[in-house]
C-alpha positions as CSV (number, residue, x, y, z in Angstrom):
1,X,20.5,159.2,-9.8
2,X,20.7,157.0,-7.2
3,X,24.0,155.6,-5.4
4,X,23.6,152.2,-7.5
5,X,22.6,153.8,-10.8
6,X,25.7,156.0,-10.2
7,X,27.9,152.8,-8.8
8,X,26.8,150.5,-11.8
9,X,27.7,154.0,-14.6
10,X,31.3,153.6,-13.2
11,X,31.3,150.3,-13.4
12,X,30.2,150.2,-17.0
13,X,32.8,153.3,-17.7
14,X,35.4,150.7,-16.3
15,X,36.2,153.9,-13.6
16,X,36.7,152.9,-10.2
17,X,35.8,155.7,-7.5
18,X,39.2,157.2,-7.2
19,X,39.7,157.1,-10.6
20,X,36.7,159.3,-11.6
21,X,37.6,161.5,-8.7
22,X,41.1,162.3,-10.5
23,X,39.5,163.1,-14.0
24,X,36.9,165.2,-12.4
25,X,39.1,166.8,-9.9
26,X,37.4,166.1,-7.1
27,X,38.3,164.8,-3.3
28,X,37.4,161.0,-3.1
29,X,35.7,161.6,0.3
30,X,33.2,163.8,-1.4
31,X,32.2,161.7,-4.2
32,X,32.1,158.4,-2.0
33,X,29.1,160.5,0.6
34,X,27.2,161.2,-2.8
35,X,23.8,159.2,-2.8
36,X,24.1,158.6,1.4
37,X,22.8,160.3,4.2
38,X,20.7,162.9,2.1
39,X,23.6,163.8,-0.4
40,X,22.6,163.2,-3.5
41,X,24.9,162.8,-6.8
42,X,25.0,165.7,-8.8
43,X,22.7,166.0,-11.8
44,X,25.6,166.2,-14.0
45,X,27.4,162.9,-13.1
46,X,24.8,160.9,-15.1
47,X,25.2,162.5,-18.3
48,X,29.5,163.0,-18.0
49,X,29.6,159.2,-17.4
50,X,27.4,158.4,-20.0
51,X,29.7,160.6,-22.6
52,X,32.8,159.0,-20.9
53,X,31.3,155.7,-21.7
54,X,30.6,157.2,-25.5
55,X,33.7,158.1,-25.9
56,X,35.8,155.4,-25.1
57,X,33.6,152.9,-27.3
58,X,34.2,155.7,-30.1
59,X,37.8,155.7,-29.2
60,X,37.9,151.9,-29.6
61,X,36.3,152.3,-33.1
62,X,39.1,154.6,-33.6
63,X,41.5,152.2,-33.1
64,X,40.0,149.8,-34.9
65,X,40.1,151.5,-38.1
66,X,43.6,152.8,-37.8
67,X,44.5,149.2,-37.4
68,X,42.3,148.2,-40.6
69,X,43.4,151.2,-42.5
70,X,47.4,150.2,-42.1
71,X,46.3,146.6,-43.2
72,X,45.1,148.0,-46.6
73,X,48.1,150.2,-46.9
């Protein structure tokens, strides 16, 4: 993954930089060298955002159908 592939995931997973840093647990100075000067981002980035980004659309469904189910109630 390059540093734009991995820039435009966070972007889609609405996660800025620090952000991702605090639910990963990782210094922000490490994650902002990743895809510069030889250092490239982790294999496993790609696939956490991608769930990240699963999971909040699922957890929007959620909500949805909470909301619908109270209307019927």
């Amino acid at each position: 993954m390059t540093r734009d592939e991995f820039n435009n995931l966070l972007d889609e997973a609405a996660l800025s930089k620090k952000e991702f840093c605090q639910e990963i647990g990782l210094q922000y100075n490490a994650v902002n060298q990743w895809g510069s000067n030889g250092r490239g981002v982790p294999v496993w980035v790609e696939s956490w955002l991608k769930n990240y980004i699963r999971l909040q659309a699922f957890e929007k469904l959620r909500q949805i159908l909470k909301h619908i189910d109270k209307l019927e109630s």
